[in-house]
N, C-alpha and C positions, 0 to 999 in steps of 0.2 A: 254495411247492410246488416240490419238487426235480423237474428233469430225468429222465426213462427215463436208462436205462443206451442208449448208443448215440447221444443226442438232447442240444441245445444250445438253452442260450436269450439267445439274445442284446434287447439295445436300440438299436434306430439311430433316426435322426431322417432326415426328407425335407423338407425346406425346400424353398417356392418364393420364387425376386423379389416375385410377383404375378403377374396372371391370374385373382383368384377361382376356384384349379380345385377342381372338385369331381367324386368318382366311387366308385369300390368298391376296398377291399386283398382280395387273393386271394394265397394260401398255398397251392404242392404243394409235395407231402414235406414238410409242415410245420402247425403251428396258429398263428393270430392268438391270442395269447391278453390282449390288451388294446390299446387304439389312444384316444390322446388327442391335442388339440389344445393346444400350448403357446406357441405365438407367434400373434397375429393374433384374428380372431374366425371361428367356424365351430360346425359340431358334427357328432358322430358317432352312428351310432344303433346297433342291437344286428345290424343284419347287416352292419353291415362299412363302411355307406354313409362317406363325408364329405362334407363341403362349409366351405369356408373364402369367407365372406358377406362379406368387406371386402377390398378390393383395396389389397395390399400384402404384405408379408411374414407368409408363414403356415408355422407349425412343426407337423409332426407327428410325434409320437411313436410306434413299436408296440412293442411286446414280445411277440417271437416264439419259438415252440419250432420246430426245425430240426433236419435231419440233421447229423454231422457231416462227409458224406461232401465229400471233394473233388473227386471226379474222376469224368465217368462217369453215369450214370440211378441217380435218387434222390435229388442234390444238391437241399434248398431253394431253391426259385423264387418270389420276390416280384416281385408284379402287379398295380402300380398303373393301376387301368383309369379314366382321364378321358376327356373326349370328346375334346379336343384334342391330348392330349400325352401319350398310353400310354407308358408303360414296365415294364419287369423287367429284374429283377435277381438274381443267385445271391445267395441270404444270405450265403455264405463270403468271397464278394469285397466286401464290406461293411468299411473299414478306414481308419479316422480320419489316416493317412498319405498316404492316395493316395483322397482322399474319389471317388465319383462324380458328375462337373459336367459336365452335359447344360445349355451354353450357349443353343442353340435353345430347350430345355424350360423356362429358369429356373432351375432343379433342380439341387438337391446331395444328394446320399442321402449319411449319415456315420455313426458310431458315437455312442451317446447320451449316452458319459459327456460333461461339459466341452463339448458341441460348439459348435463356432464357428457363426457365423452366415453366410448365401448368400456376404454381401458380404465378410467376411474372408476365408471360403475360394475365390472368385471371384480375388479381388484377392492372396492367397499363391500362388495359382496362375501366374498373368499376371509375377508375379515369378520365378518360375523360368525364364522365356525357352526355355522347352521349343517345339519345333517338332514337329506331324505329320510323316509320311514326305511327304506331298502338300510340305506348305510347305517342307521342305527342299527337295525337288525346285526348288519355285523360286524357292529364294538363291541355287542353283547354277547356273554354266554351263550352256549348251545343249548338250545330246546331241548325241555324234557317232560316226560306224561307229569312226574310229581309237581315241576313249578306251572304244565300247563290245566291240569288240575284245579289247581289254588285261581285260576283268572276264568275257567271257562265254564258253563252250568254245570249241574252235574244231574242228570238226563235218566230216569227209568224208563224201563219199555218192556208191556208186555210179552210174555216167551211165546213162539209158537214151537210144535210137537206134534209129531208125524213118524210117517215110516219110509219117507221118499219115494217119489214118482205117485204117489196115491195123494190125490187130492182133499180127501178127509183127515182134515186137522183137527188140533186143538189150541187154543189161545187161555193163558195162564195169567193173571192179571200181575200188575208188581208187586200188590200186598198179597200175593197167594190165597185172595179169598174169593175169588172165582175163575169158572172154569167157559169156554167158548166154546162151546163144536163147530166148526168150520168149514165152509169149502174155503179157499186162499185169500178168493177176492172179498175180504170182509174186514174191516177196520176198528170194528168196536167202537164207531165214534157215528154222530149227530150229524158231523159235517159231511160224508159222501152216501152214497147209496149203499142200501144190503145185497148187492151183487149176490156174495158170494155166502151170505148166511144162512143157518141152519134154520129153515119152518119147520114147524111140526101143527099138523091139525089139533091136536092135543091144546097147543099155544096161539089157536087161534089166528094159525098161519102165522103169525110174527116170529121172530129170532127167539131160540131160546140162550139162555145165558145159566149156568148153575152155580149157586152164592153158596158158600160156606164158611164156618166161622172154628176157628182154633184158637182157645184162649179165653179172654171172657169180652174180646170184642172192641173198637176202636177208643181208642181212650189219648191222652194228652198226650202222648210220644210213643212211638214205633220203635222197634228193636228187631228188624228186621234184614235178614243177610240172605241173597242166592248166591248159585254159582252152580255151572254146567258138569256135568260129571266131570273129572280128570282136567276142567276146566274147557275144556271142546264139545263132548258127545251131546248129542239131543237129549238128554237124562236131565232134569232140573233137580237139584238139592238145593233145600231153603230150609230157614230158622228161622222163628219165630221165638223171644224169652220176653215172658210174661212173667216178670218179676221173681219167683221163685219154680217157673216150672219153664222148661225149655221145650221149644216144640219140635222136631227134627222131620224134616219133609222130605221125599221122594217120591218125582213121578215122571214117568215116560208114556211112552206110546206103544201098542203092540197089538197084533193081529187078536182075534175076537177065541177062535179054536187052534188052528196051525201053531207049531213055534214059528218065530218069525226069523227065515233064511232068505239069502240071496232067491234060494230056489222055488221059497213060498210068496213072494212078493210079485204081483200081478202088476199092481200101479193102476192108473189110470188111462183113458184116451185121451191123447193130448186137445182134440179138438174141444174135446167135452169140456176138460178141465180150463182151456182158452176161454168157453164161453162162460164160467163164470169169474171172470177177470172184471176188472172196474177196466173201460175205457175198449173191450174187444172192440174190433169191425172186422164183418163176415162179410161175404159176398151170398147171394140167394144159393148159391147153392151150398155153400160152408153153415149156413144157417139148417138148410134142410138135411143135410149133415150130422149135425150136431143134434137137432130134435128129433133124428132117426137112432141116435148112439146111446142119448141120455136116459131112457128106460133102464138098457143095461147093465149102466152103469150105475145108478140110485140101487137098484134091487138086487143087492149082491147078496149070497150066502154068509156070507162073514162081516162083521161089520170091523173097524178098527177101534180098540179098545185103549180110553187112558186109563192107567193104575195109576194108583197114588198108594202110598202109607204116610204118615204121620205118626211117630213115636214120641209121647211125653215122658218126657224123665220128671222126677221133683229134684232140684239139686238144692234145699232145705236141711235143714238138720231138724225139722220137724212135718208131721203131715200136711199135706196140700194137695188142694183140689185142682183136678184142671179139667179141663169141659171144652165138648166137640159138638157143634152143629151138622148136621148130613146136609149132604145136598140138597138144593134149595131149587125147582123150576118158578125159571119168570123170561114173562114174555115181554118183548121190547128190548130196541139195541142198547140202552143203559141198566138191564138189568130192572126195568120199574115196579116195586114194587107193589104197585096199585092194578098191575092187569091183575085179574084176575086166572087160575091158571089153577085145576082142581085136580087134585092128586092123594093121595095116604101114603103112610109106611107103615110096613109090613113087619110085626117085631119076630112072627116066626123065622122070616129066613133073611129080613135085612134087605126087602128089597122098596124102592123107591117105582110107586105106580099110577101113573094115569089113569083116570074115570075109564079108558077103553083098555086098558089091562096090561097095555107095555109095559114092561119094566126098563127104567130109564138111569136105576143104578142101584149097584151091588154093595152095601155095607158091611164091615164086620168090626168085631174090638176083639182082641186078644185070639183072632183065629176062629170065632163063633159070631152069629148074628147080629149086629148092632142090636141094642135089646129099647130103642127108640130113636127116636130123629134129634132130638138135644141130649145128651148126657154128661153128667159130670161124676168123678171118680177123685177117692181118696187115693192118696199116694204117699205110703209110707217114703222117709229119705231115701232117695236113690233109687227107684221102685219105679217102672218103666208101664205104659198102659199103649198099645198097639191101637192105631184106627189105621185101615184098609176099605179103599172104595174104586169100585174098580165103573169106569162110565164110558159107555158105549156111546159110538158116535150118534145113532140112531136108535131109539128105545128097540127095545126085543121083545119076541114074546118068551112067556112064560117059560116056558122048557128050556130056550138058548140061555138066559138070566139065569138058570137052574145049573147048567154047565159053568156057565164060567164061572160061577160062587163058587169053585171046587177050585179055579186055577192057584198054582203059587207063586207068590206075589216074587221071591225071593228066586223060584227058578226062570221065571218071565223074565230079571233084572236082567239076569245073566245071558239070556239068549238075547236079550236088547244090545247088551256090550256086544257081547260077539260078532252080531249082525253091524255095528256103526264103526266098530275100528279095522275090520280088514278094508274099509274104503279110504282107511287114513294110510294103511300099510302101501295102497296101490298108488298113492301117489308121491309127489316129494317131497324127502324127508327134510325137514329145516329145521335146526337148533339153536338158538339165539340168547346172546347174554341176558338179553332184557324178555322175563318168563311172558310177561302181558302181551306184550307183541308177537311174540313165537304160538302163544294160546289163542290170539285173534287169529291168525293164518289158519289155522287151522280147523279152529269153528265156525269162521267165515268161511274153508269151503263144504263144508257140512250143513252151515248155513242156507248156501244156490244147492245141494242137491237135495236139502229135503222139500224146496219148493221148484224141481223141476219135475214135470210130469209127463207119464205117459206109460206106454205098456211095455214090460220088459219081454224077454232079454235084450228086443235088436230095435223093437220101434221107434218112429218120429220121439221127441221129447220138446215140452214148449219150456222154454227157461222165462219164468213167470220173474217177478219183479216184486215183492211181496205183494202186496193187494193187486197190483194189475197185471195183466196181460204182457205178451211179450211184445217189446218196438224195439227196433234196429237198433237204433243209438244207444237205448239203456242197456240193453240185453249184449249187447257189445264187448263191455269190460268184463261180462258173467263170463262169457264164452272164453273168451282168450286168458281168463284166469286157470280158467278150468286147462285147458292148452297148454300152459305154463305149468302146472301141476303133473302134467301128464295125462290127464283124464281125455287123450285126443278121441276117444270113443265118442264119450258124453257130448263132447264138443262139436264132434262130425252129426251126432244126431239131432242136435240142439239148432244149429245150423241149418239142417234137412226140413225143421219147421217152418224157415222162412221161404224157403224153394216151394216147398210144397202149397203153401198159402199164397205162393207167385201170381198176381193177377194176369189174365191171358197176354195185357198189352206190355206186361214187365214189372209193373210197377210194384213194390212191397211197401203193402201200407194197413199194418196190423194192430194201427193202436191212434182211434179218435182225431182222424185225419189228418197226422202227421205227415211231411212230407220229405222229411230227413232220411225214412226208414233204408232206404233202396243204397243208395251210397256208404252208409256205413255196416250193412251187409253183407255186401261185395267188399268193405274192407277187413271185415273179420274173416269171411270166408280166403281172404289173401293170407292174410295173418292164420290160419290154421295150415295151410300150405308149407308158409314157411314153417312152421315147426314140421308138419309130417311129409312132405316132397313127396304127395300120392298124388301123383301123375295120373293113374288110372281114376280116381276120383273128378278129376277137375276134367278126365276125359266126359267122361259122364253127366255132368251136370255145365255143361258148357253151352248145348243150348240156353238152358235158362239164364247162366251169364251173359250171353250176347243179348237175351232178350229186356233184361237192366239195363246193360247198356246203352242197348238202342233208345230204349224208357228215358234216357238222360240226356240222350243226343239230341234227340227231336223236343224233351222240354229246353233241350240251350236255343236250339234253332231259331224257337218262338222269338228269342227273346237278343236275336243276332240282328237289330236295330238299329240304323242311325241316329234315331229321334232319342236312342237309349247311351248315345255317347258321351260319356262321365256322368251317366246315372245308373250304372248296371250290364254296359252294353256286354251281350255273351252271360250272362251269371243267370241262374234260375232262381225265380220267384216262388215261395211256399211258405206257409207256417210250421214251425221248428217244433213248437211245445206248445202249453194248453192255449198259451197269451194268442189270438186271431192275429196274427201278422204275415199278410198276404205279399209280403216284401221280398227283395231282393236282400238276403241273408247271408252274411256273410258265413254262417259255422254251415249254412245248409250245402250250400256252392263248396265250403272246404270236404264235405262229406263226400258229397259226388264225385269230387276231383279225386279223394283218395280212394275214391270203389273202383273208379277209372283206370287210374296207375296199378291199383294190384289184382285187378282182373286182364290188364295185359303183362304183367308179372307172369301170370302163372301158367297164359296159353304162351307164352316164348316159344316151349318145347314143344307143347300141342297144337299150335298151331301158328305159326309163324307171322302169316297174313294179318290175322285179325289183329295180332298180339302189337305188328305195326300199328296197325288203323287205331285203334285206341290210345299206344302210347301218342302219338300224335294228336289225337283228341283232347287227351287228359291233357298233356303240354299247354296246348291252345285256351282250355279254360285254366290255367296255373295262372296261364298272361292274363286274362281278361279279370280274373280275381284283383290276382297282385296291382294292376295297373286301378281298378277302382278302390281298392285299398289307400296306395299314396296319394290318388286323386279325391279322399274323401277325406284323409289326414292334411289335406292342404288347404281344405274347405273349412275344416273344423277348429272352435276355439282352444287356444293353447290354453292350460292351467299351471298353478303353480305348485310346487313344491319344497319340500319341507328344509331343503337346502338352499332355496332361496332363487333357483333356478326353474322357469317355466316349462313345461313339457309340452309337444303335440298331442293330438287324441284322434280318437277315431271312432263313427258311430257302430252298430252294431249292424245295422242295414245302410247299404246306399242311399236310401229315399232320405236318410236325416240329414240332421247337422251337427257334427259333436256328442259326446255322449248325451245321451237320454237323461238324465238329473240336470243337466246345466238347463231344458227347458232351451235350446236358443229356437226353437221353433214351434211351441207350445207342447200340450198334448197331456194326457193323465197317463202315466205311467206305471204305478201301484200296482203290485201282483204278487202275491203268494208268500206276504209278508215283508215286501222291503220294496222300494221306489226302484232301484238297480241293477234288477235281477235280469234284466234281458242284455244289459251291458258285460256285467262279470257273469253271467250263466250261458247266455246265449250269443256270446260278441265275437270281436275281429281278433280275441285273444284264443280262438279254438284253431286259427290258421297255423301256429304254430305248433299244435300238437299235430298236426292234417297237412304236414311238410309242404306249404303253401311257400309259408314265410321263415327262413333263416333262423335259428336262435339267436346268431350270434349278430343278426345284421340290426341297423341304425331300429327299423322301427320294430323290432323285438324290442329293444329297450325302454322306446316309447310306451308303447304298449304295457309292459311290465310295469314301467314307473306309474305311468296314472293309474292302473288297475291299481296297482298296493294302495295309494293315497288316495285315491276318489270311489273305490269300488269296494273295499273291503276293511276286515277292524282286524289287527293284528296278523294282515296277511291272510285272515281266512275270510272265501266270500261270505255271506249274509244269503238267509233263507234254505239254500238249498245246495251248499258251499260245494261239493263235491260234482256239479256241473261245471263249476271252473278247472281247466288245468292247464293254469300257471303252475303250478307245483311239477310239473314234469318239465317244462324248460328251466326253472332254477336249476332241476337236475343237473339235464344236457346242458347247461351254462357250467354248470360246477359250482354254484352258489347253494352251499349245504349248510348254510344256514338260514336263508330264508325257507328253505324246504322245512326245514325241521322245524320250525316256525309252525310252520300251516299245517304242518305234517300234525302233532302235537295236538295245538289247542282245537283242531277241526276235529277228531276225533273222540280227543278229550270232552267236545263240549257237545255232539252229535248222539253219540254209542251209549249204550246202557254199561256201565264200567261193572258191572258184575256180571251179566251175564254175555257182552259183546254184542247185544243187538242194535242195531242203525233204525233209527228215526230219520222218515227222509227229511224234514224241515223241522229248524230249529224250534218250531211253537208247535211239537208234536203230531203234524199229520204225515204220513203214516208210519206204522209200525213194519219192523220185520224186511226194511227196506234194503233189496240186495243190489241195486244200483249203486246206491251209495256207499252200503260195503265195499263192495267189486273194485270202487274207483279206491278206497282204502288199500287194499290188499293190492292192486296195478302200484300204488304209488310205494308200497312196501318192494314189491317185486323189482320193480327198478331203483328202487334204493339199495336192494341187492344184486340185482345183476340187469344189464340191460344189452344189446346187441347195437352197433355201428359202424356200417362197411363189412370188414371183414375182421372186424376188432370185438371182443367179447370182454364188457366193461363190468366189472366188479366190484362191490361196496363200494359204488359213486359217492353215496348219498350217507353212510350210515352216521351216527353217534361217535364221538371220540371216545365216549364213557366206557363204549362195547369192547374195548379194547385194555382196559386196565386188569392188571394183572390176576393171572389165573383166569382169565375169561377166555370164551371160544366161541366162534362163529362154526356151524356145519350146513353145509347144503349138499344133500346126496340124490343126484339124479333127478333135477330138476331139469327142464324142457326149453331149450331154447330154437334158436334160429339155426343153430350150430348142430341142434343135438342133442343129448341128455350130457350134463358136467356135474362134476361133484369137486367142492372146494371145503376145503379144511384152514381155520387159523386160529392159531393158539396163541395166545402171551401167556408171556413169560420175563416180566419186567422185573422181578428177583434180580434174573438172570440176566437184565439188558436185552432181552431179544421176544423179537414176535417172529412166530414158523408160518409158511403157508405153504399152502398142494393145491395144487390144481389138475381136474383130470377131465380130458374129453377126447373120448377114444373114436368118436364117429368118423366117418369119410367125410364129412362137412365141416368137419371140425375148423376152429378159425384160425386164421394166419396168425393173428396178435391176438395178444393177453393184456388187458391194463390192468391191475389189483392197488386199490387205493385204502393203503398203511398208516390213516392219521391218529398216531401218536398222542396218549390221551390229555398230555399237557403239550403237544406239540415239538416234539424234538425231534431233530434230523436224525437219520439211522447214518451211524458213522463208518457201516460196512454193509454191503449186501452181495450175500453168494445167490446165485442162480437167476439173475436179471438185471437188468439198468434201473436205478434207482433215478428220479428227478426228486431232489431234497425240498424245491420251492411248491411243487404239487401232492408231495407226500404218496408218491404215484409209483410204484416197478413195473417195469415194460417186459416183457416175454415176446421174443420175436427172433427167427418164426417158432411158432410155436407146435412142436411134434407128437402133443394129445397126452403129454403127464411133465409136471413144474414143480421143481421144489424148493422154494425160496424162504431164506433167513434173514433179518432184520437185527443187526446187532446197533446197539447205542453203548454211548459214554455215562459213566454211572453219575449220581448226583455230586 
C-alpha cells in the first residue's frame, strides 16, 4: 500500500536493555500501521498494547505512516506510553546516524533497515568521547568574573540616587551628562510609559530631563570611569579626562534644608509611591486612596536635593582650558532637544529660572556664582577650578533657592556618609577574597532600600522593583535577602504591604494581573518565620493567611475535573508574567503549593487544626503537580545531546507538548527578546527551587540537561536570565561548577561593572532592576551558606581561587534558619593549613555543620583536628554541633 501524496512511511526499531517494559504506541499526525516484536519474547494485540514477558533485550518493530512535515504543528509524534519509562519522539528525528539512546530508559529508538543492537549502538556511542555542555562544563576551569568578562557584554546603566524610603529620585545617565528627577517608576526610555516621571508646567507637562556638558563635549572616544563611594554607598564618583584636563565628579542625594538623619527622613506613603510604579493594580478603593494621599505627598516643605561638584584639574605642563555647561532644561523622555522650554540664568547669584520664576538650579565656580551658563577657564599646570550645582527635585521659589546657595557641598557629603553606612553596620557583615563580589553584596542591599518606600520609623513599606511596583514573585528574593541580612524589620514591613493590599476574597494581586502573586507571598512570609520564629506575629496576621489559602483552595477546586485527567487535573490556571497565558502553569501551581506548605509550617504551634488541613492540602496538589509533570515528560519529544545521548523534556504548561521552541504544536512564541523565555523563565524547571520535585531524582536531571542545551548560552538563560533558577539546584546538587558558570557570565553580562547596577534584560530595558539583583545576591547567599534539615551547609558553592594563600572568608552575624552565625576561614598554604570557626550560639542552633574546604589546586587535607573530614567531597562534618567549631586543615607540602 503506497503512501498519500504529502505522507511517509517509515520503519524504526525501539529496543530496550531490559526491564520487561510493557504499554501502548500511540501515533499524532500519523497511523500505526503494523507493530511486531523481533527480538526477545512478548506480544502485541490489536490496539496497540505491548508487552515484552522475559527480561532482557526486547526489539520492536512499527511501521508507521507520517507527515512529512519538519518544522512546526503537524510533525508525527510517536508515544511510547510505559508505566515506568514514557517517551516521544518526532518521527522525522528518527536516523540510524545519530540513533536515539535514552541511557536512564535502556532505550535506543533507530531506523529498521540493518539496525544495530542496544549494545552496539550504546557502545559506538561511548566511543565518540562526545561530552554534554553539563560535563564539559566540568573538564573546564572554574569560572571567574575576569575570564567571564572577556565572553559576556559589558553593560552600562544609568545610577539612580535618593535618600530611601522617599520616592523622589534622581537618574544619572552613564556618560554623566545628564541628570533625571524622578519618582521610581520611570525608565528614561521610548519603550514603556512615563508612570513615574517628573512634569513640570514650566515643560509643558512633559518629563524634564537636565543635559550638561564637562569638557568640550562628545568627540571620537570617551574616557570615562564611575564608581560608588567606598564602592557601595549611594554617592556616585566619576571621571571624565579630556585629554589634558581631568574632570573629577561627585554627586549624591540630600534633603533640600534638614541634615539628612535617620531622624530627619520622612519617606514616602507607600500607597502613593505604589501608584506611581509601571504595572500598579488598585482596587476602587486603593485608587481613592491614593488620590486622597497624593496632594500631600507632592506639596512637601522640603524638596530632595542632588548636589554635584565637579573639579578640573589641568595635569599639562602647560595652560589649559577646560569648560562647563550648566544645566540644561528639556522637555521630553530623550531629553529632545527641539521642545521648546523657556528659561534664563541669572549671573548674579547662579541661579537657573523658568519664565514663572522657579528656580530649577543652583550654580556656582570656585565657591561664588557661576558667572554664566557655558564657561571656560585657564588653568595654569595643576591648577584646580571648582563647579558646584546643587538641583532640586522640584523647582523652588526664589527664597528656598536663596538658602540652599548657602549650603556646603563638602559638609552635606559627610552627613550623606553618615546617614548610608550605619545601615551597612546594622546588617551582616561579610568579607570576601574576591573585593567585586563582597562590594555587590553590599550595594546591592543599599541598592532594594533606597527604592523601598514608605513612612518611617514603623510604617507599611512597598519593596518596588526598580521602575515597577511590587509583585509577589519578584519582590520575594527582595524580601528574604533583606531577612538574610538581618534587616527582619524591613522585611516584616515590606511584607505587611501585601497583607494590607489583600483582596477581601484573599487573593494578592499587585502588579498587571498576575496570578503567581498569592503563593509566593505566603512563601516569603514562611521564610521570614523561619528566620524570626515570631509566633506572635503569625498570630496576628493569620486571618489573612487562611484567607490566601482558602483563595487557592477554591482556585484548585475549579479545576478538580475529570475531563482535566492528564491535562492539569487539581493544578490552577493563571498567567505568570506579562506573556497572556491563561494556562495550567507549572511554576504558578509550584508557587501555591509552596505558600501552602509554609503557611501550615508556621500555624503548627498556633494553631494545630488548620496547620493539619493545609499540610494535607498542599500534599494533595505536590501529587497532582508532580503526576502532570511525568505525565507531560512522557508526552513530550525527547532531544539530543551533546554527548550523543537523547534527553526527555517537558513543556512549561500542561496544555503543550514539549518545549515551546521545538513548535510540535504550532504557535508564535517570541517575547521580550528571545523565542524561550517562558520554557527557561517560566518552566517546570521553577519545581525544583518550589520543593515540588527532588534535586537529586531522575527528572531533575532531565530537566537540567535540556535546559543547559536547549534553553540557555553558556549556562546562562537568555532575555531575563535571572528568572531562571537552575543555578540553585547545581548548588543543592553540589555541581559548583556549572554554578559558577551561570553565576559569572550572567552577572558579568547583566550588571553595570562599575557601578553594580542590574538591567533587567539583556537589550537594556529596564534600569535599576532589583529583581534581578536580589536573585544575584540569593544566589551569592547560598553559595555561602544555605540551611537543610537540621544541617547548616557552608561555602557549598564558592571559588577554589578564594582560598589560596593568605586569603580569608568572614561572615559575622548573618541570619539564618538557625539564627544569626558567624564563620571565620583563613589560609594559610605557607603553612599547609586552612583554619576555620564557626559560631551559632542561638537555641535553634543546628545539629550539623557541613563547611566545604576545596583546596585551590585540589589536594586532600592529610589531617583534620576538630571534625570528620570526607577527602572525595572536600567537605568537614561537625556533629553534633554545640554553637562554636574550630577546625584546622593540614596538607602535605609540594
Amino acid at each position: 500500500m503506497q503512501a498519500e501524496e504529502g505522507q511517509m512511511r517509515r520503519e524504526i526499531v525501539i529496543e530496550w536493555e531490559g526491564g520487561q517494559p510493557s504499554g501502548e504506541i500511540a501515533v499524532s499526525n500519523g497511523v500505526l500501521r503494523e507493530a511486531r516484536i523481533e527480538r526477545g519474547q512478548g506480544g502485541i494485540d490489536d490496539k496497540n498494547h505491548f508487552a515484552c514477558t522475559v527480561d532482557g533485550p526486547c526489539r520492536l518493530v512499527l511501521q508507521i505512516e507520517g507527515t512529512k512535515v519538519k518544522s512546526g504543528k503537524g510533525s508525527t509524534i510517536v508515544t511510547v506510553q510505559t508505566g515506568r519509562s514514557p517517551l516521544s519522539f518526532f518521527l522525522r528525528d528518527v536516523n540510524s546516524p545519530y540513533p536515539i539512546y535514552i541511557p536512564e530508559y535502556q532505550v535506543v529508538v533507530t531506523e529498521g533497515q540493518a539496525p544495530r543492537s542496544f549494545d552496539e549502538i550504546r557502545t559506538e556511542i561511548r566511543r565518540r568521547g562526545l561530552v554534554s555542555n553539563l560535563q564539559r562544563i566540568e573538564k573546564e576551569p572554574e569560572e571567574s568574573f575576569e575570564s567571564a568578562a572577556k565572553a559576556a557584554r559589558n553593560v552600562k546603566c544609568q545610577t539612580w540616587l535618593g535618600l530611601s524610603r522617599d520616592m523622589r529620585m534622581f537618574a544619572m545617565g552613564e556618560r554623566l551628562d545628564w541628570i533625571q528627577p524622578k519618582f521610581h517608576g520611570w525608565a528614561n526610555t521610548v519603550k514603556l510609559p512615563e508612570t513615574g516621571s517628573v512634569k513640570l508646567p514650566e515643560t509643558g507637562g512633559t518629563p524634564v530631563r537636565y543635559d550638561f556638558i564637562k569638557g568640550r563635549g562628545w568627540g571620537v572616544s570617551d574616557h570615562i570611569s564611575r564608581r560608588l563611594e567606598d564602592g557601595m554607598l549611594p554617592i556616585l564618583r566619576g571621571t571624565l579626562v579630556d585629554e589634558d584636563i581631568r574632570y573629577d565628579l561627585t554627586t549624591f542625594v540630600t534633603l533640600e534644608r534638614n541634615e539628612l538623619s535617620e531622624k530627619t527622613l520622612r519617606g514616602s506613603h507607600y500607597l502613593v509611591a505604589d501608584g506611581y510604579g509601571i504595572g500598579h493594580s488598585f482596587t476602587s478603593e486603593q485608587q481613592a486612596r491614593f488620590e486622597a494621599l497624593l496632594p500631600g505627598e507632592l506639596d512637601r516643605d522640603e524638596e530632595t536635593v542632588l548636589m554635584m561638584s565637579v573639579e578640573a584639574v589641568n595635569t599639562a605642563r602647560v595652560p589649559r582650558y577646560c569648560r562647563f555647561r550648566n544645566r540644561t532644561p528639556s522637555g521630553g523622555a530623550q531629553g529632545n532637544p527641539s521642545s521648546t522650554v523657556h528659561w534664563h540664568f541669572e549671573t548674579a547669584n547662579g541661579f537657573g529660572r523658568f519664565e514663572s520664576g522657579r528656580v530649577f538650579v543652583v550654580a556656582k565656580l570656585n565657591g561664588k556664582p557661576l558667572p554664566g551658563p557655558e564657561v571656560g577657564i585657564l588653568l595654569s599646570p595643576g591648577e584646580t577650578a571648582t563647579f558646584e550645582v546643587y538641583l532640586p527635585h522640584r523647582p523652588l521659589s526664589v527664597e528656598r533657592a536663596a538658602r540652599l546657595s548657602h549650603a556646603n557641598f563638602t559638609g552635606r557629603l559627610g552627613e550623606c556618609r553618615r546617614f548610608w553606612k550605619p545601615k551597612l553596620a546594622s546588617a551582616a557583615r561579610i568579607r570576601l577574597p574576591e573585593k567585586r563580589v563582597e562590594e555587590m553584596i553590599q550595594a546591592g542591599l543599599l541598592h532594594l532600600d533606597l527604592i523601598t518606600f514608605g513612612l518611617e520609623p514603623e510604617a507599611t513599606l512597598a519593596p518596588m522593583i526598580g521602575i515597577y511596583s511590587p509583585v509577589g514573585s519578584e519582590s520575594s528574593p527582595i524580601i528574604q535577602f533583606m531577612d538574610s541580612m538581618g534587616w527582619h524589620d524591613v522585611a516584616r514591613r515590606s511584607l505587611t504591604y501585601f497583607l494590607e493590599k489583600q483582596r477581601p476574597d484573599g487573593l494578592m494581586q499587585n502588579f498587571d494581573n498576575y496570578m503567581l502573586e498569592t503563593g509566593a507571598v505566603l512563601w516569603s512570609i514562611g521564610e521570614h518565620y523561619r528566620y524570626t520564629h515570631d509566633v506572635e506575629w503569625v498570630m496576628q496576621i493569620e486571618p489573612e493567611l487562611l484567607a490566601s489559602c482558602d483563595y487557592i483552595l477554591k482556585w484548585r477546586q475549579r479545576n478538580l475535573r475529570e475531563d482535566l485527567r492528564g491535562r492539569g487535573y487539581g493544578m490552577l490556571e493563571g498567567k505568570v508574567a506579562d506573556p497572556v497565558d491563561p494556562y495550567h502553569i507549572f511554576m504558578l501551581n509550584g508557587y501555591q503549593y509552596l505558600g501552602l506548605k509554609r503557611v501550615a509550617e508556621m500555624l503548627t504551634e498556633v494553631d494545630p487544626a488548620q496547620s493539619m488541613r493545609l499540610k494535607k492540602e498542599a500534599d494533595a496538589l505536590k501529587t497532582d503537580i508532580r503526576n502532570a509533570l511525568l505525565e507531560s515528560m512522557g508526552r513530550s519529544p525527547v532531544v539530543p545531546l551533546g554527548d550523543g545521548t537523547w534527553c526527555p523534556t517537558v513543556p512549561p504548561m500542561v496544555e503543550y507538548r514539549g518545549p515551546l521552541p521545538l513548535f510540535a504544536e504550532g504557535g508564535r512564541w517570541f517575547s521580550h527578546g528571545a523565542i524561550n523565555i517562558r520554557d527557561s523563565m517560566l518552566g517546570a524547571i521553577w519545581l525544583l527551587l518550589q520543593e515540588v520535585i527532588d534535586d537529586k531524582e531522575p527528572a531533575a536531571d532531565f530537566m537540567l540537561n535540556f535546559h543547559n542545551e536547549l534553553l540557555t548560552q553558556y549556562s546562562v538563560a537568555f532575555s531575563q536570565p535571572y528568572y531562571s533558577p537552575h543555578t540553585f539546584a547545581y548548588l543543592a546538587r553540589g555541581e559548583v561548577k556549572p554554578f559558577l558558570k551561570a553565576y559569572y557570565l550572567a552577572f558579568a553580562g547583566l550588571a553595570d561593572r562599575e557601578t553594580y547596577t542590574f538591567w533587567e534584560h539583556f537589550y537594556g530595558l529596564t534600569p535599576h532592576k532589583t529583581h534581578e539583583e536580589t536573585w544575584y545576591l540569593m544566589q551569592t547567599r547560598r553559595m555561602l551558606y544555605s540551611e537543610r534539615g537540621e544541617t547548616l551547609d557552608l561555602l557549598p558553592g564558592i571559588p577554589r581561587a578564594w582560598l589560596e594563600d593568605g586569603k580569608r572568608i568572614e561572615i559575622e552575624n548573618a541570619a539564618s534558619y538557625f539564627g544569626p552565625f558567624s564563620l571565620r576561614v583563613a589560609s594559610d598554604l605557607r603553612r599547609n593549613r586552612i583554619e576555620a570557626m564557626v559560631e551559632c550560639t542561638s537555641d535553634r542552633r543546628p545539629k550539623r555543620i557541613e563547611l566545604h574546604i576545596p583546596h585551590p589546586v585540589g589536594r586532600k587535607a592529610s589531617r583534620v583536628r576538630g571534625a570528620i573530614y570526607d577527602p572525595q567531597k572536600e567537605l568537614v562534618t561537625i556533629m553534633p554541633f554545640n554553637g562554636h567549631a574550630e577546625i584546622t586543615l593540614e596538607f602535605n607540602g609540594n
